[in-house]
C-alpha positions in Angstrom: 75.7 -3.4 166.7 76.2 0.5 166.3 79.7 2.1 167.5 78.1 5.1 168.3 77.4 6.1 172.0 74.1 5.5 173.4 73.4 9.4 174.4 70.8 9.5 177.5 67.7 11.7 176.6 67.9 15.0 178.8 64.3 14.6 181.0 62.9 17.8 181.4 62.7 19.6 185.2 59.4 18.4 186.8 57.2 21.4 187.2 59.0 23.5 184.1 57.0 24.9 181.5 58.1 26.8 178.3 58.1 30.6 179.2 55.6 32.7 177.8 54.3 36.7 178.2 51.4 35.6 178.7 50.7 37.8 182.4 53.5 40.2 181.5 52.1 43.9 181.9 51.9 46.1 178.6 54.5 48.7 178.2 53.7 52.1 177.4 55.4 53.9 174.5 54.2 57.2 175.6 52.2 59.1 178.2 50.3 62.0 177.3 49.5 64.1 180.6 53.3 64.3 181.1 55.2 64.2 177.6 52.2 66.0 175.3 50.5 64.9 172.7 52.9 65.8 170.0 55.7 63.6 171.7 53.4 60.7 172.8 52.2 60.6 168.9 55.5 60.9 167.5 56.9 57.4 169.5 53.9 56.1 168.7 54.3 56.6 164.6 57.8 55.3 165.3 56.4 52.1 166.8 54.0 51.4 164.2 56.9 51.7 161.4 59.4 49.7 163.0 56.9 46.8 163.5 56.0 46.7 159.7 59.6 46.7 159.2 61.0 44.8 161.6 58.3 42.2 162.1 56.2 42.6 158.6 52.7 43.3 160.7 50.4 46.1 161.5 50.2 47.5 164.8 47.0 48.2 167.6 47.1 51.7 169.2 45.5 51.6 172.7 45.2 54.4 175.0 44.4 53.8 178.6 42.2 56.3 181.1 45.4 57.6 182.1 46.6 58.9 178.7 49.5 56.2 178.4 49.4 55.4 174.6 50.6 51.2 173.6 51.5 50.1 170.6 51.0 46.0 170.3 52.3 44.3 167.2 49.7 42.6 165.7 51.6 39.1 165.2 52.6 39.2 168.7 51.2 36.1 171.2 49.8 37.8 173.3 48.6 41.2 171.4 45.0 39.1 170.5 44.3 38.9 174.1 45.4 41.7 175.1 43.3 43.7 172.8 40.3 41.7 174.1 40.6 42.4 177.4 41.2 46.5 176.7 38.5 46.3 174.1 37.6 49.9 175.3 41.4 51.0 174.8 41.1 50.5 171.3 42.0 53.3 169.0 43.1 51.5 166.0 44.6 49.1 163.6 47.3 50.5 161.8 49.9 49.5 158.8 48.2 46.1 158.4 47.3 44.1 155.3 49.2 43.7 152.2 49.3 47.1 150.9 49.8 48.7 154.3 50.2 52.7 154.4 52.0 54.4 157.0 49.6 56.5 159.0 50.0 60.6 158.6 51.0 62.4 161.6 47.9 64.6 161.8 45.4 61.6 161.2 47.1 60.2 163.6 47.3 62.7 166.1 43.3 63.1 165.6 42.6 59.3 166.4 44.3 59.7 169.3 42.8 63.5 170.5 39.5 61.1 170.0 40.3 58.3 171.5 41.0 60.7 174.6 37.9 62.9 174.1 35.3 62.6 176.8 37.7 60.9 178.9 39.1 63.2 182.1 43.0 62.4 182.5 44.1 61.4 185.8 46.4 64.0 187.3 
């Protein structure tokens, strides 16, 4: 016979599930009809090195009709479908593989001026 206690096994809350991000909205790093292109690109080359430094992955830019600029971590749960669903968001992939290189300001700043192109900003 064992001395130790008999510990009851906690049962979990019926109707609980794990929490995920899975409906949370994305949030923007930048928005370019109100802070300007040069500010909106900076944050956005901050993003992209702190997730291959913090996190060790690349990083999707996306830029909306409005001109608000995301930056999705491409390890992230929810980034894959994300991306899918605002396939027409996409400007790019960025730091990713196993030699990644930090992207220049101006190319940068070009992909973005692109991704805008063609594409009246709301006011």
């Amino acid at each position: 016979m064992s001395t130790t206690p008999h510990i009851p096994r906690r049962r979990r809350t019926p109707g609980a599930s794990p929490q995920h991000y899975v409906g949370k909205a994305m949030k923007e790093v930048g928005s370019v009809p109100t802070e300007g292109i040069d500010v909106a690109v900076r944050r956005v080359a901050f993003r992209i090195k702190k997730n291959r430094n913090s996190l060790g992955c690349g990083s999707f830019v996306l830029v909306d009709e409005d001109g608000r600029v995301f930056v999705l971590a491409e390890d992230s749960s929810t980034t894959q479908s994300l991306v899918t669903r605002n396939q027409r968001w996409l400007v790019g992939l960025y730091c990713a593989g196993r030699r990644p290189r930090l992207p220049e300001y101006p190319d940068l700043l070009e992909d973005i001026e692109f991704a805008l192109n063609g594409r009246p900003l709301a006011p």
